[in-house]
PLY file of the C-alpha trace (Angstrom):
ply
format ascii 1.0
element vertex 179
property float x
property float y
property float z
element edge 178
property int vertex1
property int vertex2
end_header
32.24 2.98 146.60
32.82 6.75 146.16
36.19 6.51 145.83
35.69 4.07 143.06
33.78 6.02 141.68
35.79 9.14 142.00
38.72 7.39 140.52
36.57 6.23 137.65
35.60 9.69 136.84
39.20 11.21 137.00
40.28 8.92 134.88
37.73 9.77 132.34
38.21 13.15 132.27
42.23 12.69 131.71
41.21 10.56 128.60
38.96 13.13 127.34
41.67 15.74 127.77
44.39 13.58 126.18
42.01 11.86 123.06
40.60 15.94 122.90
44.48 16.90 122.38
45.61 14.18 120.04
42.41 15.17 117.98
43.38 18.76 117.86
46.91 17.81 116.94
45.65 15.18 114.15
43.44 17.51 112.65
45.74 20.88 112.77
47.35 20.79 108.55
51.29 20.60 108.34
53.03 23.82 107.97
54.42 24.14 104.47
58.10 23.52 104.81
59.58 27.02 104.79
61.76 28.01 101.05
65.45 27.67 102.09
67.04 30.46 100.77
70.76 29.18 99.74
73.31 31.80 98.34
77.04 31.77 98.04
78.57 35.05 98.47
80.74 35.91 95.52
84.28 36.15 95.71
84.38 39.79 95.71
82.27 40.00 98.79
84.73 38.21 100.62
87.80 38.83 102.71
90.30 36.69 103.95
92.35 37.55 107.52
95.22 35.96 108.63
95.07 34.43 112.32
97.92 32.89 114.52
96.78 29.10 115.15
96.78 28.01 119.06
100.20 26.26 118.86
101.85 29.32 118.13
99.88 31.72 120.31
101.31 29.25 123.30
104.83 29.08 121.78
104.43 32.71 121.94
103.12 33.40 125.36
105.47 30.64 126.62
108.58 32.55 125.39
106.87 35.82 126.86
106.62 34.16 130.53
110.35 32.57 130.22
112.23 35.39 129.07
110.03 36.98 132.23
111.30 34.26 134.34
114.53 34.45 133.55
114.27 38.34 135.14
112.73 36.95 138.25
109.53 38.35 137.57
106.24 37.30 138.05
103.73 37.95 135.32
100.81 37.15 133.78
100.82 37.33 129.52
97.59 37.56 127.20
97.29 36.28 123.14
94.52 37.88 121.70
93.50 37.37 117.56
93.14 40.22 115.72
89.19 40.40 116.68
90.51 40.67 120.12
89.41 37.40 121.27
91.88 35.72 123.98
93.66 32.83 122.16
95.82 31.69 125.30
96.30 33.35 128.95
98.88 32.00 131.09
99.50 33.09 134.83
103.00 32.75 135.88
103.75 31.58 139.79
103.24 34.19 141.88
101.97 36.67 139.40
99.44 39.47 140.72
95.55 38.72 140.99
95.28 41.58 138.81
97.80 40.99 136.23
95.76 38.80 134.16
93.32 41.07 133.25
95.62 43.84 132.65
97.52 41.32 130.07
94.27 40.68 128.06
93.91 44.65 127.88
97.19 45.41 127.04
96.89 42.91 124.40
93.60 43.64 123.02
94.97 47.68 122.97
98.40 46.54 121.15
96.20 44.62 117.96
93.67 47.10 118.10
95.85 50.34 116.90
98.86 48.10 115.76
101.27 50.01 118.15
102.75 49.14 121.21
101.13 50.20 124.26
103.83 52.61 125.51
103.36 54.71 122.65
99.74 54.71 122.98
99.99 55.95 126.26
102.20 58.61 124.92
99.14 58.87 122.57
96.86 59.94 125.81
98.31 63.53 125.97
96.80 64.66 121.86
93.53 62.39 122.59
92.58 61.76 126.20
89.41 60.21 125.54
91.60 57.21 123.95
91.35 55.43 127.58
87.41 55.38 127.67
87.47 53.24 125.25
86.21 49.76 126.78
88.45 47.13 126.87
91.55 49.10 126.42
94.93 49.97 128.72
96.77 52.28 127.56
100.17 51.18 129.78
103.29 50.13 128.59
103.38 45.90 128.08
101.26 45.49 125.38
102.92 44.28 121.53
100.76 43.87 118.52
102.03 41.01 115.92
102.15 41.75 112.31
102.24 39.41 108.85
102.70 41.39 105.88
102.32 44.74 108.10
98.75 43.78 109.15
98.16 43.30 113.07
97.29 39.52 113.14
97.60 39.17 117.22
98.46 41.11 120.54
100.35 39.74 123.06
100.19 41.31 126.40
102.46 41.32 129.53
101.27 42.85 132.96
102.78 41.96 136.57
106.63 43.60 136.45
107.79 46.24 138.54
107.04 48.57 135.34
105.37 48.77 132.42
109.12 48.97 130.13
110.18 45.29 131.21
106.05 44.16 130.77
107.20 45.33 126.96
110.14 43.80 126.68
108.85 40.59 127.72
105.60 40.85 125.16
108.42 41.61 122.87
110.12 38.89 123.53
106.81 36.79 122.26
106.59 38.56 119.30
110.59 37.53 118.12
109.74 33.83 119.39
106.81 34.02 116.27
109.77 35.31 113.83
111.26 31.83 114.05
0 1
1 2
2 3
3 4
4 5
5 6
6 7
7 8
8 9
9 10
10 11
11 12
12 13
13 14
14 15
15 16
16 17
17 18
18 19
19 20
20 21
21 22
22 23
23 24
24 25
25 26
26 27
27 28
28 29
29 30
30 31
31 32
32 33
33 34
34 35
35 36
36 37
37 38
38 39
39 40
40 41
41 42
42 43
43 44
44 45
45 46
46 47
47 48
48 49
49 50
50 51
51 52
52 53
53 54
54 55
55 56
56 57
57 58
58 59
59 60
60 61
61 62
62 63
63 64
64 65
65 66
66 67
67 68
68 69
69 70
70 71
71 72
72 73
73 74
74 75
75 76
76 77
77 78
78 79
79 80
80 81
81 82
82 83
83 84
84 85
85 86
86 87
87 88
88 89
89 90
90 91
91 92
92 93
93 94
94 95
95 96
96 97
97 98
98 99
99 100
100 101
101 102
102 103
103 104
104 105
105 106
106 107
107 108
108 109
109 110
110 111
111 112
112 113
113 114
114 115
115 116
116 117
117 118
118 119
119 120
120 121
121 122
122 123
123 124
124 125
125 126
126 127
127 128
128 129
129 130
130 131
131 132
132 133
133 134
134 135
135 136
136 137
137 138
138 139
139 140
140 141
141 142
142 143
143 144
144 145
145 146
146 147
147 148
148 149
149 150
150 151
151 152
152 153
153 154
154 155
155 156
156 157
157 158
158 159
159 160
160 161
161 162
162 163
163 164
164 165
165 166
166 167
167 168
168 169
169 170
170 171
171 172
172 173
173 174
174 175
175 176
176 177
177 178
């Protein structure tokens, strides 16, 4: 009988609760839809930017690892936009656990000061605080890609035996875009 009983009451008390929260909720008055606040910038308050679309950051990374193939060398080569943003990465066979990285960098360095990365580094000598900058690597392999003289992309190389042929091969990506 007590457990009955017990029962009983636990149940009653879980109604209470429930009817006691459905009350509050019923009786609580709608929030007044908030004002949407809708405005169009003008067209002076506007910029457009130019940005390489995915088929030809791979056509350009592609050409980057094939012309490094072609050398025997294994390499890693980074597409960033002109924000910096990786558009495509691709890790050739046998290319260094650290290469990738370094290719994003170089990359990301290259569209940043639309130079390539060898003569940034040459750069280091006037303005050694240049390499705390995060992100940044200033070592020969990095390319930036232009349209109308504006950086647009970087494409970055990292893996060969030095930093020269990781520049020749970003450059390499950059021609393939010409076409």
């Amino acid at each position: 009988m007590k457990k009955i009983l017990f029962g009983a009451t636990a149940a009653a008390v879980i109604a209470a609760g429930t009817f006691g929260a459905v009350s509050a909720n019923a009786s609580a008055p709608a929030a007044a839809p908030a004002a949407v606040v809708r405005a169009d910038a003008g067209d002076d308050n506007l910029q457009q930017s130019t940005h390489l679309t995915i088929e030809a950051a791979t056509k350009a990374a592609q050409a980057t690892l094939d012309a490094a193939e072609k050398e025997n060398q294994r390499v890693s080569v980074a597409v960033v936009d002109r924000n910096g943003n990786t558009i495509v990465t691709l890790r050739g066979d046998g290319a260094g656990p650290q290469s990738y990285e370094s290719a994003e960098k170089k990359a990301y360095t290259a569209v940043s000061w639309n130079a390539t990365t060898s003569v940034l580094a040459g750069r280091l000598a006037q303005a050694p605080n240049l390499k705390d900058i995060p992100g940044t690597l200033f070592l020969a392999g990095g390319a930036p890609v232009t349209a109308k003289g504006a950086p647009i992309a970087g494409i970055g190389v990292a893996g060969a035996p030095s930093g020269d042929l990781d520049e020749k091969f970003a450059q390499a990506g950059v021609a393939a875009l010409a076409n």
